[in-house]
NUKOLVO-960115 format. One record per residue (C-alpha): x, y, z; residue in one letter. Coordinates in steps of 0.05 Angstrom, whole numbers, plus 5000, padded with zeros to 4 digits. Layout:
XYZa...
% end
This chain:
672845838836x679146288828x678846978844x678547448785x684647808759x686748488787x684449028742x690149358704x692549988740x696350338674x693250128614x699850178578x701649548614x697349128564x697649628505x703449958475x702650668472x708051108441x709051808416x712052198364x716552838360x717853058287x724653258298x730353338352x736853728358x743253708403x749354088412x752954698379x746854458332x741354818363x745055478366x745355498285x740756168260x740356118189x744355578128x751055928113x750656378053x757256158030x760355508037x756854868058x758354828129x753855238172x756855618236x754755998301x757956578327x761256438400x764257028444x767456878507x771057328566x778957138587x780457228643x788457218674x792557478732x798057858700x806957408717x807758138756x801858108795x796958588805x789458688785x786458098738x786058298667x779358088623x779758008540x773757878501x774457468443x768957278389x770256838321x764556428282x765355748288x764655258236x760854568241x760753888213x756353818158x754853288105x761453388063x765653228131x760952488140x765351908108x761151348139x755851208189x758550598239x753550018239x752850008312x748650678312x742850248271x738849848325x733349638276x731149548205x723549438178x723748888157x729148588177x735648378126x733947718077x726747738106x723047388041x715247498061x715248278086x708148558076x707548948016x704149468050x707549648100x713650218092x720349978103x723850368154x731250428193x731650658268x737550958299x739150918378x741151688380x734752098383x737352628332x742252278286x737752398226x737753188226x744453198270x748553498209x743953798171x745854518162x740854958181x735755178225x728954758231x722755128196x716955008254x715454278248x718954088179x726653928181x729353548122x734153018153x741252928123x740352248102x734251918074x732451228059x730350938001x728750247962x730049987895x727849417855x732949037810x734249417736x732950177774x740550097790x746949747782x753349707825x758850187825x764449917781x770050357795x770950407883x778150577870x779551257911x772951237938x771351288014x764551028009x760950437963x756850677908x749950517858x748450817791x741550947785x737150877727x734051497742x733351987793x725851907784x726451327829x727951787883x723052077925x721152827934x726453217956x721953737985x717753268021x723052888062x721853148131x715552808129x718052198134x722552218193x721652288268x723252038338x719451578365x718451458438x715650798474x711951188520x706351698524x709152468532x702252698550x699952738617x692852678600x693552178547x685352158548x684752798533x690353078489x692852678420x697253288400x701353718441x703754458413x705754678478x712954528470x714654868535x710854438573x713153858529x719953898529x721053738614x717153178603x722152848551x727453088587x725352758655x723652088600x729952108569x733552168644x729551508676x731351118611x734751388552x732350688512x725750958512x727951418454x729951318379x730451628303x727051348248x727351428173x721551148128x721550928048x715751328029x715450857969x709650337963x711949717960x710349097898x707848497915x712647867909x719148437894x726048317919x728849037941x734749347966x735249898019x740250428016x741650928077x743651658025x745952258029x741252788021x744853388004x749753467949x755753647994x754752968027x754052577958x760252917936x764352787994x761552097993x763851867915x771152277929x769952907899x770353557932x765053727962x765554417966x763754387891x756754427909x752354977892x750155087964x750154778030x742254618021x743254337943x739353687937x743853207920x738552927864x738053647839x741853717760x746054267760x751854517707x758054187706x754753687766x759553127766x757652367767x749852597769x746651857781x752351587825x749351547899x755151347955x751250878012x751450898093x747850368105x744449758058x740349148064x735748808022x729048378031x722448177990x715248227992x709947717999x703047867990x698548478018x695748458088x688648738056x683548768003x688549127950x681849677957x681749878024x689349638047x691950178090x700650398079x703450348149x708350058182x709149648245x711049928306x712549418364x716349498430x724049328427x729349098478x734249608506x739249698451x746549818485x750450448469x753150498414x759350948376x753851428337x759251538277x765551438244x768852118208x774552398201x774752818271x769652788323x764753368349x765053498427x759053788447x754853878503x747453638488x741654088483x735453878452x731654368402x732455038425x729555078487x731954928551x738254418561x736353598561x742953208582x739852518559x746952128578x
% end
């Protein structure tokens, strides 16, 4: 008779076990205060010391200098490079997707969803800068005039078929393939984010796979429906800039961009980052008791990829939230 197997040391070695963080920041980012009260990029106020040796010699002079630096926001995105998606739920031309699961998009950069969003988080809820959606056949049609424009376009039937504005930091997060507890038996939820926060740094150091951004479709899904996925801007700014209109002709760097306002130009033409499409099969469940989730499932190492395309690139030096520094690269 063969000896039994060894008993399993880590019981994440047979089950997945993952964990959540509702939101993430890097950079300049973290040092933003409050949204701008004019304008729709928001900035943070930087003061340095200069220090030279005078051409005759002598003692070493010091200068301070101070000046409120702007940063990118929505208006200044004119595309998001494919390579920064690593996974969509389901996947393109899939033909049998359960219709109760949520459809979803990941991202390999742990704060791409909320990285140009301008403002400060409010405790736990940050509204992302893009959001994804879905649409059946007849709640849109195709952009018919793409002359001038720097991004493709839809017309919707409706902004109805958009979901609430005010809710969209619920349905975004980063997800982790690994516990961040250290007593995973004993604690579900952590609020102690100084005690957190080492912990995904050290993660994010041993493997910086282990880490990703998601968006979810909080929409439920028909059976036997072909839809299409669109990857939107959420604020106006960013819809403006997207269809080729200025985008400083929004009412405020926060303004929904599925908000009516006067003289609101093109109101149900929404520019796209990102699109695939897919269809439904049947429901997983009793249509009575059939739960609204969505898979979650380990994934290979995606590589590195080039996070965006835009006009000029941001340099920055990461920082997660606003606590203490995380280099994660």
């Amino acid at each position: 008779m063969s000896d039994p197997p060894p008993p399993i040391a880590d019981p994440e070695d047979l089950l997945g076990t993952y964990a959540f963080l509702p939101w993430l920041r890097q950079g300049m980012a973290t040092a933003i205060a409050a949204p701008p009260a004019s304008g729709i990029r928001a900035s943070i106020h930087v003061e340095v010391d200069i220090t030279g040796t005078p051409p005759s010699g002598g003692a070493s002079l010091t200068q301070s200098a101070a000046q409120d630096i702007a940063l990118y926001g929505p208006g200044d995105i004119l595309g998001i490079d494919s390579s920064a998606v690593i996974r969509t739920e389901p996947r393109a031309g899939v033909s049998n997707f359960e219709s109760n699961y949520l459809a979803a998009i990941d991202f390999y950069d742990e704060d791409y969803p909320w990285r140009y969003t301008p403002a400060p988080a409010a405790g736990l809820q940050f509204t992302p800068w893009i959001a994804l959606i879905v649409l059946k056949q007849g709640e849109y049609t195709e952009g018919k005039n793409i002359a001038n424009r720097p991004l493709p376009f839809i017309t919707l039937s409706s902004v109805s078929v958009l979901p609430n504005a005010s809710e969209l930091w619920a349905w975004s997060h980063v997800h982790f393939n690994q516990g961040l507890s250290p007593s995973p038996s004993t604690e579900l939820v952590s609020t102690d984010m100084s005690a957190l926060i080492p912990r995904v740094q050290s993660i994010l150091n041993a493997n910086p796979d282990l880490a990703y951004s998601r968006l979810l479709c909080p929409r439920m899904l028909d059976v036997n429906t072909t839809y299409d996925a669109f990857v939107i801007p959420v604020f106006e700014s960013g819809r403006l800039a997207g269809l080729g209109q200025d985008p400083t002709k929004a009412p405020s760097a926060l303004a929904s961009a599925w908000a009516s306002y006067a003289n609101q130009q093109e109101q149900l033409n929404f520019p796209y980052y990102y699109r695939w499409q897919f269809t439904t099969g049947g429901r997983w469940q009793s249509s009575s008791t059939w739960p609204t989730t969505m898979r979650l499932r380990r994934q290979p190492p995606p590589t590195r990829p080039a996070a965006l395309r835009q006009a000029q690139r941001e340099s920055h030096s990461p920082s997660f939230l606003t606590l203490p520094m995380i280099r994660t690269r």
